[in-house]
TORMI-914394 format. One line per 2 residues: for each residue z, y, x of C-alpha. Coordinates in nm, 3 decimals, always signed. Layout:
BEGIN
Z Y X  ...;
***
This chain:
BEGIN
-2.897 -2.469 +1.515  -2.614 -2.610 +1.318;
-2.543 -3.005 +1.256  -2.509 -3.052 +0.896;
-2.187 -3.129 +0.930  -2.099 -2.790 +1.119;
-2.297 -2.668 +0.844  -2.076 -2.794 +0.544;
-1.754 -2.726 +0.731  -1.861 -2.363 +0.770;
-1.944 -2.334 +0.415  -1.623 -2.508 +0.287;
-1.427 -2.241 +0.500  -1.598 -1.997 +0.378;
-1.550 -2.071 +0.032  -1.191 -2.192 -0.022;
-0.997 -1.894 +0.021  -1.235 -1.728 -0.278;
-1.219 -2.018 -0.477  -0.850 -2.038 -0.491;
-0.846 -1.668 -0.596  -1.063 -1.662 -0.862;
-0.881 -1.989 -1.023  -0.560 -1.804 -1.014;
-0.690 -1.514 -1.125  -0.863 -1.686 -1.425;
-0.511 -1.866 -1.496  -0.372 -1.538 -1.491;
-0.651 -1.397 -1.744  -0.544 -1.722 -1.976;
-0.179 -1.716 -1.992  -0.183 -1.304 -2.037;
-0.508 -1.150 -2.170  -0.478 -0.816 -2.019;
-0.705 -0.557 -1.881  -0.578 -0.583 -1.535;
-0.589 -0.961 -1.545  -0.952 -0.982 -1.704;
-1.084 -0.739 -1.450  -0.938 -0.914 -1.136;
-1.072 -1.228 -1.321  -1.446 -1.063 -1.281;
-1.393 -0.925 -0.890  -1.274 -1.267 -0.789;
-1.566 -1.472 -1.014  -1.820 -1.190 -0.825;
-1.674 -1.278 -0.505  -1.785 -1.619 -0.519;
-2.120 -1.611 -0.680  -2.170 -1.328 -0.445;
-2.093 -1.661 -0.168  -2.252 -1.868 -0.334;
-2.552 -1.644 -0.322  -2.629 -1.613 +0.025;
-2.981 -1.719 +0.068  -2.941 -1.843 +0.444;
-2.651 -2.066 +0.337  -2.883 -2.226 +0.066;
-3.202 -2.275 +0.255  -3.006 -2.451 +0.513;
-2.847 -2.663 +0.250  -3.176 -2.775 +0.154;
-3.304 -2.789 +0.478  -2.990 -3.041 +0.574;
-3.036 -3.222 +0.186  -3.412 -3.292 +0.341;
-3.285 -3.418 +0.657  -3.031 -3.657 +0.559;
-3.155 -3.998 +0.604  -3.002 -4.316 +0.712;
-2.856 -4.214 +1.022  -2.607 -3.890 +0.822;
-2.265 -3.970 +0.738  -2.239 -4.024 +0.391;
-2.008 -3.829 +0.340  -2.142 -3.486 +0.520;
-2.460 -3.614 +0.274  -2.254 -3.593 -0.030;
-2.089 -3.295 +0.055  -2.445 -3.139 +0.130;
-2.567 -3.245 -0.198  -2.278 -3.119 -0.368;
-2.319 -2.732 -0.233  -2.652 -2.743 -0.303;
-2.615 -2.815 -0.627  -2.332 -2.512 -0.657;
-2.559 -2.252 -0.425  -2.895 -2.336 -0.644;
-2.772 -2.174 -0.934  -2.684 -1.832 -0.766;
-2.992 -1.722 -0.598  -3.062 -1.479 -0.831;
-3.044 -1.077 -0.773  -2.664 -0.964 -0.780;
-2.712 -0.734 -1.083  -2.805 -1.041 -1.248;
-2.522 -1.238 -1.115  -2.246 -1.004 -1.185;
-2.374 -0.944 -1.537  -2.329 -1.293 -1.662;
-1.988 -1.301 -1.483  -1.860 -0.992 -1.625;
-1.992 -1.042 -1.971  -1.842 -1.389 -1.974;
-1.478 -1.288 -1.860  -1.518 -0.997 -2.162;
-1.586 -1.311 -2.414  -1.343 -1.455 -2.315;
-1.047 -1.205 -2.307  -1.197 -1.138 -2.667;
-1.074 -1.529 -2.762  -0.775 -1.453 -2.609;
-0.698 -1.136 -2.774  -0.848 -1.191 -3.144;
-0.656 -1.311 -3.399  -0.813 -1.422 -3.764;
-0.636 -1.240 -4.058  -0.547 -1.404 -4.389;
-0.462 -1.128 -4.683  -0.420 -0.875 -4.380;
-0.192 -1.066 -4.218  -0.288 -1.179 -3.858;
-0.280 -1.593 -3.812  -0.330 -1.739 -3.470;
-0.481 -2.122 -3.459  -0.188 -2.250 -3.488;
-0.134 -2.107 -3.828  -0.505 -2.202 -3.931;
-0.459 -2.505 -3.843  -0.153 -2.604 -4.070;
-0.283 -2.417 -4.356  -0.621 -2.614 -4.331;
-0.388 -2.958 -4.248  -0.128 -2.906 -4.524;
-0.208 -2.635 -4.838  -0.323 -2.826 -5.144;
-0.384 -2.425 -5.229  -0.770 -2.398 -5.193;
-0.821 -2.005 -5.184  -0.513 -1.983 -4.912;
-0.760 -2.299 -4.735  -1.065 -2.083 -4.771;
-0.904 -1.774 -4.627  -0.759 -1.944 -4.317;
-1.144 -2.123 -4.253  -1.307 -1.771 -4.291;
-1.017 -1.596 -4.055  -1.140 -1.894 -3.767;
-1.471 -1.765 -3.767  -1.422 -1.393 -3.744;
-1.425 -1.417 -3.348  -1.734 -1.535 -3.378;
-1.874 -1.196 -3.548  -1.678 -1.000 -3.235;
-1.847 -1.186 -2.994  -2.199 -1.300 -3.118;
-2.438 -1.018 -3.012  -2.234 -1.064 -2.669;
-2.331 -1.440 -2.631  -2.684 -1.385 -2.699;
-2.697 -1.166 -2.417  -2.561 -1.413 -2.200;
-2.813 -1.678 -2.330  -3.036 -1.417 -2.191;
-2.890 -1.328 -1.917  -2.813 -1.751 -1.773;
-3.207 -1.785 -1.873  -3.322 -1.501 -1.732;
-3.138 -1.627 -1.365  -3.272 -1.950 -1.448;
-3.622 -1.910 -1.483  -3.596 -1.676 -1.181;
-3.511 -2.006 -0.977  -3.799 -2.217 -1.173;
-3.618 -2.380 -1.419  -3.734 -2.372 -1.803;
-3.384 -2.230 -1.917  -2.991 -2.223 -1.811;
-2.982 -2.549 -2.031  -3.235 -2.760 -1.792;
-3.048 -2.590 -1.496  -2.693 -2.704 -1.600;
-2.788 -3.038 -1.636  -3.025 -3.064 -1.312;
-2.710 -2.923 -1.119  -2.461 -3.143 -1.243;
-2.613 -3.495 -1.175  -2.746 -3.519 -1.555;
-3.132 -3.618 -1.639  -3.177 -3.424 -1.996;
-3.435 -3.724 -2.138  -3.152 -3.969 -2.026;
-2.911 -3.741 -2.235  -3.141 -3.705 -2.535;
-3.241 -4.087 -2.533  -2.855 -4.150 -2.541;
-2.757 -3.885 -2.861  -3.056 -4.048 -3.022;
-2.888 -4.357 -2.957  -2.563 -4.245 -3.092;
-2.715 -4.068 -3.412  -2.890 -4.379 -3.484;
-2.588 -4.661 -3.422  -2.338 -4.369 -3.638;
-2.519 -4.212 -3.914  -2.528 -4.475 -4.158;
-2.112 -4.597 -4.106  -2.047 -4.220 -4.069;
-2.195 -4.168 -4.431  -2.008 -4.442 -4.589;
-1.709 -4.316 -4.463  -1.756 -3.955 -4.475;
-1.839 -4.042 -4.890  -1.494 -4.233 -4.935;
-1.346 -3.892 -4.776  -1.501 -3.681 -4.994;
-1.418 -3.875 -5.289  -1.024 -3.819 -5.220;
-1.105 -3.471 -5.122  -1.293 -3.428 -5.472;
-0.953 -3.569 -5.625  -0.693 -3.401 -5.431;
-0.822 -3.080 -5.512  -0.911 -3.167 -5.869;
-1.303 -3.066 -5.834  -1.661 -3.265 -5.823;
-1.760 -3.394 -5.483  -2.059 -3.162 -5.442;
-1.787 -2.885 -5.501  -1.649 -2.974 -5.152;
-1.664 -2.673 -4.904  -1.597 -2.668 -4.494;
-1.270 -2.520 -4.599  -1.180 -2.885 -4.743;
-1.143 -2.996 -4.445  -0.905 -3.010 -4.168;
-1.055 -2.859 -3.932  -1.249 -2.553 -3.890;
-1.538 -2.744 -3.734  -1.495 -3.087 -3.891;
-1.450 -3.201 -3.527  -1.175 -3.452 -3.593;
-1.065 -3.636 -3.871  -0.879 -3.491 -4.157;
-0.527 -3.666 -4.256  -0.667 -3.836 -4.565;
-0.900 -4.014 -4.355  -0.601 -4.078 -4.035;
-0.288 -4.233 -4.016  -0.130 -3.903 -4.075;
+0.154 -3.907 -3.778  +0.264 -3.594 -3.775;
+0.620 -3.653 -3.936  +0.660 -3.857 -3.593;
+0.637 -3.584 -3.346  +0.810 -3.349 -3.601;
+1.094 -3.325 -3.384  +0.979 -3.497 -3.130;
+1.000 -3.343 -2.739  +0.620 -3.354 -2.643;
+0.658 -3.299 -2.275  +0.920 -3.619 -2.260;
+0.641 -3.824 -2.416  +0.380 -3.712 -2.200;
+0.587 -3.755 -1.873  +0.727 -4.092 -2.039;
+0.331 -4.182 -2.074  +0.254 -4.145 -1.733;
+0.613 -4.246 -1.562  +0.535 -4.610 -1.754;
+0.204 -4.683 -1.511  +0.322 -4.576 -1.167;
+0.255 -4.163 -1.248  +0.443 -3.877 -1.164;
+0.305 -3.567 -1.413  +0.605 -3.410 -1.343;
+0.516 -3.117 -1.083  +0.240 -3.057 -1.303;
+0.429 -3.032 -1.611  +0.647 -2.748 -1.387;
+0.342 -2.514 -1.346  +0.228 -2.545 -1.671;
+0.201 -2.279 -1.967  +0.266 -2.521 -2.327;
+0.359 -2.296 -2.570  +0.164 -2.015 -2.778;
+0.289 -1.615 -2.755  +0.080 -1.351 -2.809;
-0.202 -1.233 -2.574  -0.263 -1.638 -2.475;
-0.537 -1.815 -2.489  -0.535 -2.005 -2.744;
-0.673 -2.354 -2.677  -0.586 -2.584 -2.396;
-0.701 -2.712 -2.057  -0.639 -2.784 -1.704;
-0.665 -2.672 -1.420  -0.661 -2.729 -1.038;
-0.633 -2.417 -0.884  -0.626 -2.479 -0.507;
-0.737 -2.851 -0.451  -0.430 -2.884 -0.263;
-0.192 -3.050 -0.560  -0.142 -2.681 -0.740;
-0.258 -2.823 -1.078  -0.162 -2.655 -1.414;
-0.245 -2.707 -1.761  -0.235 -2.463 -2.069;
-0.152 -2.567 -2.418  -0.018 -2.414 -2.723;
+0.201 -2.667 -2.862  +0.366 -2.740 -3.143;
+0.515 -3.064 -3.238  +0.210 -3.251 -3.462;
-0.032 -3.540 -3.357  -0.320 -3.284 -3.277;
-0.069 -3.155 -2.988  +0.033 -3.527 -2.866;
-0.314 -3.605 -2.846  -0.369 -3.304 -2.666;
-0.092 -3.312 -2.425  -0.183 -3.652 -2.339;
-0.513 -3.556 -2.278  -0.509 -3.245 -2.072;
-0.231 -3.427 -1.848  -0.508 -3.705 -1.855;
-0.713 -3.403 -1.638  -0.385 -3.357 -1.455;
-0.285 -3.639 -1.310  -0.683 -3.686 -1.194;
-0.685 -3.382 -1.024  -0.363 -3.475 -0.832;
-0.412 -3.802 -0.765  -0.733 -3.732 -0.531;
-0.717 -3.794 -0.271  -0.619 -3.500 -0.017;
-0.777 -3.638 +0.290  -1.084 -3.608 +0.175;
-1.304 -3.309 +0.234  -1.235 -2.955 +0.010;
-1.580 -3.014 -0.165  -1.544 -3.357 -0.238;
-1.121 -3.314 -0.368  -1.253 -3.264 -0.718;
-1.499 -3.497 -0.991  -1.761 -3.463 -1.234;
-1.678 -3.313 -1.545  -1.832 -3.664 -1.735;
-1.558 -3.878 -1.552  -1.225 -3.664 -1.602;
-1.327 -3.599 -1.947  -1.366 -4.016 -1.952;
-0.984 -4.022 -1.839  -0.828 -3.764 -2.023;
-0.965 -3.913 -2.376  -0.843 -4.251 -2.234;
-0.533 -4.071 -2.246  -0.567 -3.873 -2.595;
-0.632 -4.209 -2.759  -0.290 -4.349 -2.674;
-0.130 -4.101 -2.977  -0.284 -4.358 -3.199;
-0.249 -4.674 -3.011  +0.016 -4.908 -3.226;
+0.136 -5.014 -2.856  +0.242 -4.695 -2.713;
+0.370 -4.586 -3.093  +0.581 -4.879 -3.026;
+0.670 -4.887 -2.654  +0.672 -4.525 -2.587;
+0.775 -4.291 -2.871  +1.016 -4.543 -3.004;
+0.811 -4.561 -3.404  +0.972 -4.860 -3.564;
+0.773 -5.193 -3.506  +0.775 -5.269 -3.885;
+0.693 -4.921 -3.941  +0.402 -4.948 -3.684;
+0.318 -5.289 -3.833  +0.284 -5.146 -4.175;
+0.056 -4.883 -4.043  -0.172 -5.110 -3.803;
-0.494 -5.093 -4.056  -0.472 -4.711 -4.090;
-0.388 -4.682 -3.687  -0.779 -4.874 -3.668;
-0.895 -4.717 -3.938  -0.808 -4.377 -3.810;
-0.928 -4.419 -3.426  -1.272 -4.521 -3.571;
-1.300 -4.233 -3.806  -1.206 -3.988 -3.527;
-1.466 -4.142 -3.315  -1.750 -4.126 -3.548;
-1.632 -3.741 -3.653  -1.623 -3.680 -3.342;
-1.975 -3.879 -3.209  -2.115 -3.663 -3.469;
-2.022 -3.298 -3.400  -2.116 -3.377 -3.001;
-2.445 -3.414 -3.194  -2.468 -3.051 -3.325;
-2.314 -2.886 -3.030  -2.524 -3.063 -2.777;
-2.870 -2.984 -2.991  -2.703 -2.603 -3.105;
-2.727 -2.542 -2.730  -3.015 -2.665 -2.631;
-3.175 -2.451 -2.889  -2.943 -2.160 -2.811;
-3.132 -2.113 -2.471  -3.473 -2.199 -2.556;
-3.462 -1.908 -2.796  -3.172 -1.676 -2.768;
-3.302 -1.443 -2.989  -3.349 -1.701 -3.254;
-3.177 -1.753 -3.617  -2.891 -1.942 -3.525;
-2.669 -1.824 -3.797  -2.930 -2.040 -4.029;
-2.987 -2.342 -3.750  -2.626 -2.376 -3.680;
-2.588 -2.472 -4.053  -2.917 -2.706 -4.097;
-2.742 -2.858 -3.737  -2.400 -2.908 -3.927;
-2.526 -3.029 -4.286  -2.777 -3.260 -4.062;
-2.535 -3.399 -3.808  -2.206 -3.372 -4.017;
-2.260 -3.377 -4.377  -2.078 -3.034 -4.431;
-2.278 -2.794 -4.711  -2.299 -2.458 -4.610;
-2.096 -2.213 -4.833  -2.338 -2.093 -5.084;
-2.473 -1.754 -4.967  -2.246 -1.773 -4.620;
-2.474 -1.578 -4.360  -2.279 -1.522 -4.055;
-2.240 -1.634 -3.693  -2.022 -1.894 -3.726;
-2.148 -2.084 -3.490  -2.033 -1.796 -3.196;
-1.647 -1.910 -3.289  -1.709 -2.198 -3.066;
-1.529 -2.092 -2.729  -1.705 -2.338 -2.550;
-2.082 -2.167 -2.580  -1.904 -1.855 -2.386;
-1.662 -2.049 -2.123  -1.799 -2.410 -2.041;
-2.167 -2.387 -2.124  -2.395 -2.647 -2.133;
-2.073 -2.925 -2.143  -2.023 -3.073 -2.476;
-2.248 -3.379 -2.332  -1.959 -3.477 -2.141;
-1.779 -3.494 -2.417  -1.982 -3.774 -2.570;
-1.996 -3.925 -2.192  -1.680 -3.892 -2.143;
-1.569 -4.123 -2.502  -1.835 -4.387 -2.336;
-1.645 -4.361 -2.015  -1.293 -4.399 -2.162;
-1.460 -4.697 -2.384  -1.550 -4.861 -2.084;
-1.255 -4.789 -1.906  -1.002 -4.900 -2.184;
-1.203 -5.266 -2.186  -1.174 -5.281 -1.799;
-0.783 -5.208 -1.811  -0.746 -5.439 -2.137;
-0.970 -5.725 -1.939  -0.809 -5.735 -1.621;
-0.445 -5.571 -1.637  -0.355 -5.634 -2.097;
-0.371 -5.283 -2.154  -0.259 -4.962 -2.017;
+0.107 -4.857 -2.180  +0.374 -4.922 -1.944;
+0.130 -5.140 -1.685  +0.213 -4.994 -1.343;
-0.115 -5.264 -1.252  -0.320 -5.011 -1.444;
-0.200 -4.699 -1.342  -0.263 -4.821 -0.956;
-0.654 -4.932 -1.036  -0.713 -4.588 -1.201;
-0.576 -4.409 -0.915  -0.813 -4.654 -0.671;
-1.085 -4.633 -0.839  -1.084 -4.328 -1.027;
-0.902 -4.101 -0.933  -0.877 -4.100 -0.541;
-1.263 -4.129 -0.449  -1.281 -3.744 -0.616;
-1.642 -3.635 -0.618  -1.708 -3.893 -0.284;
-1.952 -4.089 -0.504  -2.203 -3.975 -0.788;
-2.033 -4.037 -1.130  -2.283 -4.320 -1.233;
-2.206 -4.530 -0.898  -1.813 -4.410 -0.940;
-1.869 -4.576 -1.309  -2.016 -4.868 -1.197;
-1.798 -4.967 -0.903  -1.449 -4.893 -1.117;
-1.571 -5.098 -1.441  -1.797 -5.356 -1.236;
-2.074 -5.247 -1.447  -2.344 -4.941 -1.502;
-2.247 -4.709 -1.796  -2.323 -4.833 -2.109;
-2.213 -4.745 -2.515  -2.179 -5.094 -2.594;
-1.834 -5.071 -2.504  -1.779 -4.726 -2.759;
-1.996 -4.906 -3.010  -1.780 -5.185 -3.028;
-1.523 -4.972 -3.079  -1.679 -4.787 -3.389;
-1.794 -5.123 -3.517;
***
């Protein structure tokens, strides 16, 4: 009988070479939705939940997971833990398996493929998104919102069936749904989770309503009609997930002509890190056929890390590019000695980094220091900078609160109303009245519910994290722009350790205390 650590390094042989396939071959389905590249996307996904399936491997993971005890290396017990947590999901029947997987990669080529249409003309986000940002013209406003939600009507009926399908493999393991599952598997206690949005609605709902009524005020007077006239399309963003320019310090005249990828390698290059040979493999710009949001990628755990974005030169795309290279430069910085398993991190603690990152667009410091914005300028602008990172926080705290409840409810009753509940969710959460009569899936235009189920709570983790982060860096190194100091404690005690440690005791040990909102709270006082 196998040592557990023969056991792991088996398993880790095993899986690598299928791993790195199916990452490429999703990259491939991503930068060139195609149906070549979505069906070599689905044979290479099978492939590894057809690994991750095998029954022996799993009961010997649990058998080992049983057996470690004081005397294991704690690192063959993390790396144990870790693959059980990745094999539990899969023991399920393969029809079952390959179902999920191959209606998934079919959602997603749909996102890739579908474009909205505005007076029969085909608009991609882009497009949506500076018509929603910039039109004082409300009928062209309301025709670009209702063109971001036609993917959802493409691909509703198909993510129902998935619900089904991720419960149905669920429940078949003993879980109550895929929702308790994801969470169970990925180091999360749901009545922690629930305990902390509760938390969150309670400490935002009352600034988020004062300030949400100031918005709609200059809303109601921009566009020359009564506050309780104000419709989604009124805002600039199809979701209401960020805050709209009357409410920010409206930057986008900086990065008008502004080279994006100089400032994010500047960014990096001023604490100590080299984005560069990430920035080579990357896809940044928006054709046809592409999908059309952003995120990164580490394809091979070996340093072959890549990151897709569709950029144009606005704040939303700084942010954004900061962000996702945020993701990059954790995934190269981890550290290569350690085992394959552990050369990667919970989703909570890059998330934590990369908005650490994304903040930085609106920090007066690196306006200053970085992208070369006039100090006066930056000066004059210092109370709508605050003003700005605060309202994007609370927008933001808020919309984690309908996806993360959406979802929940999503797979304890996939064949519920959700057209209806995604609305009460949104007017609840967000403040947003449903379009009078509007009966459509419009919650299904969310990407997310198809490709990274169950995730959104990082999200809201993740701003805690970078919260708690940002005070660390500020406490013992003055900041983060251009302190080398900083970038060298983030790659410590971040970034190297990989998955090595859970993410609450990786938390912990990098900020010298437990997780905690105070920190974001502070920030949205």
């Amino acid at each position: 009988m196998s040592t557990a650590s023969e056991l792991v390094e088996r398993l880790e042989r095993e899986l690598r070479p299928l791993v790195t396939a199916a990452e490429s071959a999703w990259w491939d389905a991503a930068v060139d939705a195609s149906p070549e590249h979505e069906a070599r996307r689905t044979e290479t996904a099978i492939a590894v939940s057809d690994a991750l399936a095998d029954p022996a491997a799993f009961a010997a993971l649990r058998a080992a997971r049983a057996d470690t005890g004081d005397g294991t290396d704690p690192s063959v017990a993390r790396r144990v833990a870790v693959l059980h947590d990745w094999y539990a999901p899969n023991q399920v029947p393969a029809e079952l398996r390959r179902a999920v997987v191959e209606l998934q990669a079919a959602v997603e080529s749909e996102f890739a493929q579908h474009r909205g249409e505005i007076a029969g003309r085909p608009v991609d986000d882009n497009e949506i998104a500076r018509i929603l940002r910039t039109s004082d013209d409300v009928e062209e406003r309301r025709g670009a919102w209702e063109a971001s939600k036609t993917v959802g009507v493409a691909v509703a009926d198909r993510l129902r069936e998935l619900a089904r399908r991720r419960n149905a493999a669920a429940q078949e393991l003993g879980w109550r749904d895929h929702f308790a599952l994801a969470l169970d598997t990925n180091e999360l206690d749901e009545d922690r989770l629930f305990a902390t949005l509760d938390a969150v609605d309670a400490a935002t709902a009352e600034p988020f309503r004062a300030w949400k009524a100031a918005l709609d005020a200059r809303l109601a007077e921009r566009f020359g009609i009564e506050v309780t006239e104000i419709a989604p399309w009124h805002y600039d963003d199809p979701f209401f997930q960020a805050a709209p320019v009357p409410a920010a310090a409206d930057l986008d005249a900086v990065f008008a002509d502004r080279d994006l990828e100089a400032l994010t390698l500047r960014t990096y290059e001023g604490i100590g890190l080299d984005v560069a040979p990430v920035l080579t493999r990357s896809d940044l710009y928006p054709r046809a056929a592409k999908n059309q949001h952003a995120f990164c990628t580490d394809i091979d755990r070996e340093g072959d890390v890549r990151v897709l974005c569709n950029v144009t030169a606005n704040e939303r795309w700084m942010e954004t590019m900061l962000h996702e290279f945020g993701h990059g430069t954790y995934f190269a910085e981890v550290d290569r000695d350690l085992p394959w398993t552990l050369r990667t991190m919970h989703a909570l603690a890059t998330e934590g980094v990369a908005m650490l990152f994304g903040r930085l667009a609106r920090d007066p410091e690196w306006l200053r220091v970085v992208a070369g914005v006039d100090p006066d300028e930056v000066d004059r602008r210092a109370t709508a900078l605050d003003d700005a990172r605060r309202a994007q926080l609370l927008v933001f705290a808020r919309w984690v609160l309908v996806m993360t409840n959406f979802e929940r409810g999503l797979y304890a009753d996939p064949d519920g109303d959700h057209d209806a509940r995604w609305w009460e969710l949104v007017e609840r959460y967000q403040l947003v009245r449903r379009p009078a009569g509007r009966r459509a899936p419009d919650w299904a235009a969310k990407i997310h519910l198809a490709v990274a189920p169950v995730y959104y709570q990082n999200y809201l983790y993740g701003e805690m994290v970078a919260s708690q982060l940002e005070a660390t860096l500020r406490r013992d190194h003055g900041g983060i722009v251009d302190r080398p100091a900083a970038g060298r404690a983030l790659v410590e005690h971040v970034f190297r350790p990989g998955a090595a440690r859970r993410w609450d005791t990786l938390v912990t040990e990098a900020t010298g205390e437990p997780l905690t909102p105070a920190h974001l709270a502070a920030q949205l006082a």
